[in-house]
C-alpha positions as CSV (number, residue, x, y, z in Angstrom):
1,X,-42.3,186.1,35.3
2,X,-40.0,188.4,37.2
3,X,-36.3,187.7,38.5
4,X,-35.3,188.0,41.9
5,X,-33.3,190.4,41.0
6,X,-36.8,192.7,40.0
7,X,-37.4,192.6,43.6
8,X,-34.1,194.8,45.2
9,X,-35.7,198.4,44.0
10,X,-39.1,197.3,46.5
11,X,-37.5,196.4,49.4
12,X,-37.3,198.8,52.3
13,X,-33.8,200.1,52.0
14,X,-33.0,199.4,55.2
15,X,-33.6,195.6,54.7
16,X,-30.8,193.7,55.7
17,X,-29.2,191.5,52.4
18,X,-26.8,188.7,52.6
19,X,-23.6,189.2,51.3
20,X,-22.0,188.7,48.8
21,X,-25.4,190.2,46.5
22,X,-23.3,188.6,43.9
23,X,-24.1,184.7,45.3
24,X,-27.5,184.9,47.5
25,X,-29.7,188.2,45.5
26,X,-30.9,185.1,42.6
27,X,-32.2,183.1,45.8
28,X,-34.7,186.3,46.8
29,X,-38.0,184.5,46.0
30,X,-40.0,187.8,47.9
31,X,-40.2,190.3,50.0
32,X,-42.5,190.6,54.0
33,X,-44.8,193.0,54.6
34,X,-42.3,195.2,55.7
35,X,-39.9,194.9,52.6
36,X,-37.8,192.5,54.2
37,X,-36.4,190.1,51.3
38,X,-37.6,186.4,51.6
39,X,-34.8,183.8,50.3
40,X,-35.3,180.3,49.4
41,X,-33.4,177.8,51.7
42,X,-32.6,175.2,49.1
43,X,-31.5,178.4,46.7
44,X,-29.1,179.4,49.2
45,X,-27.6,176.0,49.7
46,X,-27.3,175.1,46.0
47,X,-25.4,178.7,45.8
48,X,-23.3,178.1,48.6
49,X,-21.9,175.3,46.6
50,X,-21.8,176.2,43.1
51,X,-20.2,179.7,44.1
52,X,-19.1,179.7,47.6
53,X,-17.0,176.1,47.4
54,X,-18.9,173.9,49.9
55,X,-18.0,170.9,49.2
56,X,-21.6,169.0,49.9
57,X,-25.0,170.0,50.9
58,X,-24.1,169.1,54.4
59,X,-21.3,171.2,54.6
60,X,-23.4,174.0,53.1
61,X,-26.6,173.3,55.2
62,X,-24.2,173.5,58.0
63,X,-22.9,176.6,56.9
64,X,-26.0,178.1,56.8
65,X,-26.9,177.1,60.2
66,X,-24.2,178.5,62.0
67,X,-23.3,181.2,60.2
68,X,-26.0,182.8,58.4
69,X,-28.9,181.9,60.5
70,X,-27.3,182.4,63.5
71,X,-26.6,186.1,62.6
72,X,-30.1,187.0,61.5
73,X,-31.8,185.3,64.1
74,X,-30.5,188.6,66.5
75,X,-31.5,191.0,64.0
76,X,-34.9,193.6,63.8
77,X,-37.7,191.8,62.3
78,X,-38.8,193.8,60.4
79,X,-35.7,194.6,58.5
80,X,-34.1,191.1,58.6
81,X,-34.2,188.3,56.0
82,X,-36.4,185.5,55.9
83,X,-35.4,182.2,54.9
84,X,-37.9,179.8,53.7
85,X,-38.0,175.9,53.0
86,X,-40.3,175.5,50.2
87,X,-42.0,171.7,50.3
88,X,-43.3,170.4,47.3
């Protein structure tokens, strides 16, 4: 099974990452059709407080909300990140 971290070298290099790589590359779980990188909701929380010192998953959920989301969600398309809630 491959790392996220496999999947950098095939996106499209003009694919929008969030930053810091350091935290939020590990939650890349794929890439679109257009080599856009697909992370994993829950990932990103669960890094937002192990590395990023939110305090709570509300405090990091709402971290994500207003400031990650909310600055893709004007983005290209087809060069911005996908964030996905995985159900099981």
């Amino acid at each position: 099974m491959s790392s996220p971290t496999d999947l950098i070298p095939d996106l499209n290099p003009k694919a929008l990452l969030l930053e810091p790589r350091s935290i939020f590359n590990k939650c890349i779980i794929g890439k679109t059709a257009e080599g856009a990188p697909i992370y994993c909701k829950h990932a990103i929380i669960e890094a937002l407080i192990a590395e990023h010192g939110m305090k709570s998953k509300e405090e990091a959920q709402q971290h994500l909300e207003l400031n990650i989301l909310r600055a893709i969600r004007n983005q290209d398309p087809k060069i911005s990140p996908m964030i996905v809630e995985i159900l099981v």
